[in-house]
N, C-alpha and C positions, 0 to 999 in steps of 0.2 A: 070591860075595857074595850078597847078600838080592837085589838087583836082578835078577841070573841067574838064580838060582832061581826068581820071581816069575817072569818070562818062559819059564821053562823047563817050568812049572807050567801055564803058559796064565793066568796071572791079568792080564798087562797086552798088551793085544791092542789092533790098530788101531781096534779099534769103541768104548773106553774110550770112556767120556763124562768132560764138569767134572766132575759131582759123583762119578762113580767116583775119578778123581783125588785129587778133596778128600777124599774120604772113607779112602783108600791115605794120603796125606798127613797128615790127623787121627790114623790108628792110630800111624802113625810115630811121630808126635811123644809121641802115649800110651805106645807101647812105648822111650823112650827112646833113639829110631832117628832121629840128627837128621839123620846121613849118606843116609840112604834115603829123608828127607822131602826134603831138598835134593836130590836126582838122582830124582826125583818131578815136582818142582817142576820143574829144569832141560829136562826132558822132554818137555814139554805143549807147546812150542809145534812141534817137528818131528812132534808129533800134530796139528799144526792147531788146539789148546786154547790160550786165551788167561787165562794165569790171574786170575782175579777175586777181591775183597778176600776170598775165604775160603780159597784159594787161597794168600794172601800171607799173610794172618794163622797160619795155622795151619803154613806155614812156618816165619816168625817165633817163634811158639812153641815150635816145635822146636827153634831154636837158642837161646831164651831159656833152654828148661828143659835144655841143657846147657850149660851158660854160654858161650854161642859169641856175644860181643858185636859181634868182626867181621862174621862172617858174618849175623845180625842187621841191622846196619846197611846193609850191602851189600843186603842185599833190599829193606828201606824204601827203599834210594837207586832201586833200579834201578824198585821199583814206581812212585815219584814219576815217575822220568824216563819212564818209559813211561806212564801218564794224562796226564802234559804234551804228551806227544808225539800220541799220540788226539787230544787236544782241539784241538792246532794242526792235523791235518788232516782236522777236520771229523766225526771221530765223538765227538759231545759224552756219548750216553747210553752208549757203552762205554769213556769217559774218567771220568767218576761210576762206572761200574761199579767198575772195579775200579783206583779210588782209595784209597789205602791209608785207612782207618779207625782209629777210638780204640783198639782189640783191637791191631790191627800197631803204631801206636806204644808205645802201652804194654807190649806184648813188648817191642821194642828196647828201649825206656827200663829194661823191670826186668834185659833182659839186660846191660845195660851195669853195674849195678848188681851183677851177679853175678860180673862178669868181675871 
């Protein structure tokens, strides 16, 4: 699979940064690779990355633009629950950070639309 590959290639190493991530993440979702954006996504945090609204958003679009309305929603939920959960234990500027934005709902919204 593309994931092994990437790995196998040396493209996805411990020293990956967010926006290396995001930006693996973004081409996914451009190459019409929603699986690979999602186990992208899934990934970042046994890297110690905590994904941020570009992070989610671009996720999100990934499964918008293959019409994956579950899976869509399932990220919005879990990004909500996780900036609720930041804020209840006191890190309020990385609870805003990567609270989900107008870009992630409106992916869910047009993937539900699609499904």
């Amino acid at each position: 699979d593309l994931m092994h590959e990437a790995e196998q290639r040396g493209l996805l190493h411990d020293t990956c940064s967010l926006a290396d991530y995001n930006a693996a993440i973004t081409a996914s979702e451009r190459c019409w690779q929603w699986q690979l954006a999602l186990q992208l996504f899934a990934r970042m945090p046994s890297r110690s990355l905590i994904p941020d609204r570009f992070s989610i958003s671009a996720a999100i679009s990934a499964c918008e633009r293959a019409s994956r309305w579950q899976q869509a929603v399932s990220l919005l939920y879990f990004a909500q629950v996780e900036a609720l959960s930041e804020g209840l234990h006191g890190s309020v500027g990385s609870a805003v950070q990567n609270t989900p934005d107008v870009v992630a709902y409106s992916g869910a919204v047009s993937a539900c639309e699609k499904g």
